[in-house]
N, C-alpha and C positions, 0 to 999 in steps of 0.2 A: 021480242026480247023483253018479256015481262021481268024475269029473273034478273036481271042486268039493273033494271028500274029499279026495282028495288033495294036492289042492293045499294043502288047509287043515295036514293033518298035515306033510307037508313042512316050512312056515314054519314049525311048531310045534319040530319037529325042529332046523332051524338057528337060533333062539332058543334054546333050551336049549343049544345048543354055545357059542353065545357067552356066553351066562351062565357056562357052566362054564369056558370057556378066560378068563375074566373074573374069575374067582373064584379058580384058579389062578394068574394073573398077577398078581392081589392076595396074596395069599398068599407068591408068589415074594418079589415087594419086602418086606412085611412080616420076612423072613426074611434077605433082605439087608443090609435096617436095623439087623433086631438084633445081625447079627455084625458091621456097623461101628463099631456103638457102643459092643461089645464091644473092640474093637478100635483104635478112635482113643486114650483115652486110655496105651494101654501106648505108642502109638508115639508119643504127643506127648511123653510123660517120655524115652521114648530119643532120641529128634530134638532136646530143650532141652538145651542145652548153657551153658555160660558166655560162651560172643561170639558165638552164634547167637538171631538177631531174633525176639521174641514176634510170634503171632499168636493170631488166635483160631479155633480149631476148631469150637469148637461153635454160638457165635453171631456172625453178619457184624458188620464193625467200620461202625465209626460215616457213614463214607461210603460202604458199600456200602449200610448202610442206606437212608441218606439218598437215595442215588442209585436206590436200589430194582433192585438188581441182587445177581448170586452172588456174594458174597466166594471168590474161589478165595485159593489157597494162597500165588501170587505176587503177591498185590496189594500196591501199594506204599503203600497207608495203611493196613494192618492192625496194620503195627508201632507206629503212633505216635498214632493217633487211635483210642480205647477206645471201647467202645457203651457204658461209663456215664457218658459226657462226650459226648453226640453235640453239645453246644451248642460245641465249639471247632470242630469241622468245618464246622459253619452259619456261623459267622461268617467262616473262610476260603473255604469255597466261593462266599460273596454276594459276598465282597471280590475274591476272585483267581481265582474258577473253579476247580472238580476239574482240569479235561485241566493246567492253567499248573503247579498245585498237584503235580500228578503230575509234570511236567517240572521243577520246582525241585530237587524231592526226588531224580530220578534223575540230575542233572546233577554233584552232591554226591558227596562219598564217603560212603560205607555209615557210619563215624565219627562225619560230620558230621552227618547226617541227622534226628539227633530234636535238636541242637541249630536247625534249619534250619526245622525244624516247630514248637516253641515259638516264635521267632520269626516266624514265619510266620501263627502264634495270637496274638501281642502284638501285632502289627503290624493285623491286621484285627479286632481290636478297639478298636482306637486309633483306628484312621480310623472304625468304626461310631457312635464315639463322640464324636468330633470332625471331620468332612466334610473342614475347608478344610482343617487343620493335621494333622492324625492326629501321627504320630510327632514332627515338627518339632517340633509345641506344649510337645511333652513334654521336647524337649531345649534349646527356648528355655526355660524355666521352669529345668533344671538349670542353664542358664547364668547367668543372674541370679541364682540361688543363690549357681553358686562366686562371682562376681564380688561379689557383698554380704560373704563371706565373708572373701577376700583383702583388700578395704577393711577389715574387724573386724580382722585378723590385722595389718594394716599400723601399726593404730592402736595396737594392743597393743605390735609391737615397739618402737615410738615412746616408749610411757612407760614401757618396762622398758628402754631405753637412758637416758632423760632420770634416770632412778628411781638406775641404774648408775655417773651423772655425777655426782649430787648426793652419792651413799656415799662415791665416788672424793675429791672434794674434803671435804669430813666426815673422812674418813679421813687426807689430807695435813695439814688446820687443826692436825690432835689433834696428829700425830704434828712438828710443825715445833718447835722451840726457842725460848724467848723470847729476845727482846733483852737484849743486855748492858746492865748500868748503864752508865753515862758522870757525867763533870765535873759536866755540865749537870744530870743528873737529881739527883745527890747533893746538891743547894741547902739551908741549915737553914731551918729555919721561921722563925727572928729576922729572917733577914737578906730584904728587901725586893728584886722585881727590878728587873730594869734599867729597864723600863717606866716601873715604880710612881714610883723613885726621879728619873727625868727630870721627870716631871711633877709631885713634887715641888719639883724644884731651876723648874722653871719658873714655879711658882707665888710662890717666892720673890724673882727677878727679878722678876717682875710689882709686885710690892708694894715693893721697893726702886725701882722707878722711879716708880710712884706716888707715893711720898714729896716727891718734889720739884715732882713737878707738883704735886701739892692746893697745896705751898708758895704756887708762881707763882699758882697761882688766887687764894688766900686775898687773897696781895699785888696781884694785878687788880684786886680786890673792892674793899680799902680805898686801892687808889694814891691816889684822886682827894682824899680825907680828907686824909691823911696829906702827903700833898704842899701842900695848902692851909695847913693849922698849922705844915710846916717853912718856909715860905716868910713866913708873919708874923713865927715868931722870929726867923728871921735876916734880917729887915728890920728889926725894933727889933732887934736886938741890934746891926746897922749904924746905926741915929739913935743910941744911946746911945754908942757908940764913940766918935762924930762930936763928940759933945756934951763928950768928957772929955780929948782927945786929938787935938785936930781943927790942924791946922800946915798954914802958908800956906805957897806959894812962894817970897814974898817973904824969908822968915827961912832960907831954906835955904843959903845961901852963909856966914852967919855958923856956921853948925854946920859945917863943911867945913873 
């Protein structure tokens, strides 16, 4: 079985080539590696500058992660979304999509761009969190605030004007001059007013005219008396007249 022999060493032969161009080829990389790694941070410190955008070298940012793909060099979320916050990424990716999220960011100036992406994180947590209303909710509720507020503010200025009116007049009372005396006000205490003295003098008519009346009443009261006994005496004082003094017709011509 020559044929069989050899055939066997043969295989045996090109296994062991690949083992060692296998081993080799491991080894290469191995060697690769290490001089990259040697290597990446000197050149990350000379490539960081002051207006040049952080990325991460060593480990994929938070949506390559998530995406499960290479973070290269130019990727446009490396600058702004960290691998130790991968949960902002999640919440924009469910909300807005990577591919949209990539196109906001580079529609933007390079400036705007991580203000663009915090917003972008407020915004799809807001709506995670609220379905119907996400951001609206949030700026209806500011709104009812300032408006409760400018009502308090209105009320305020209202009694620090009213507060400002009452000093104002407080202030004129004090500072105003009293009344001069007069005639009138100089009055002594002896002498009685005009009032007083009317209705004094009034009182006095009254009773000077009563006087006369009670008289007539009195004289009402006994007329009927008194007129019955004037009228008897001067009926006998008339029969006795008659009696002492009495001259006929008849003698009257001799007296003549």
């Amino acid at each position: 079985m020559p044929i069989a022999s050899d055939w066997q060493e043969h295989e045996l032969g090109k296994k062991i080539k690949r083992e060692s161009a296998a081993a080799a080829e491991a080894d290469r990389m191995m060697a690769a590696r290490r001089s990259s790694s040697s290597q990446l941070p000197a050149a990350a410190a000379a490539g960081a500058g002051p207006g040049s955008a952080p990325f991460n070298t060593m480990t994929p940012c938070a949506a390559c992660k998530l995406l499960r793909r290479r973070c290269a060099q130019e990727c446009p979320f490396s600058p702004f979304f960290s691998p130790l916050e991968p949960h902002k990424f999640a919440s924009v990716h469910k909300v807005f999509g990577a591919s949209n999220v990539s196109k906001m960011l580079l529609e933007v100036h390079e400036s705007q761009r991580g203000d663009a992406a915090n917003s972008l994180v407020y915004e799809a947590n807001l709506r995670l969190r609220d379905p119907v209303y996400g951001c609206m909710g949030a700026i209806l509720t500011l709104q009812q605030q300032v408006h409760a507020l400018e009502a308090d503010l209105a009320a305020l200025r209202a009694q620090i004007q009213l507060h400002h009116h009452k000093q104002q007049q407080h202030t004129q009372s004090s500072l105003r001059p009293p009344p001069p005396a007069t005639a009138g006000n100089n009055v002594p205490s002896n002498v009685l007013p005009s009032s007083h003295a009317s209705q004094l003098l009034a009182a006095a008519a009254a009773a000077s005219t009563a006087g006369p009346a009670r008289a007539a009443q009195a004289a009402a009261a006994m007329g009927p008396a008194a007129s019955a006994s004037s009228s008897t005496t001067v009926y006998a004082a008339a029969s006795s007249s008659t009696d002492y003094s009495s001259i006929t017709h008849e003698n009257v011509p001799y007296f003549g």
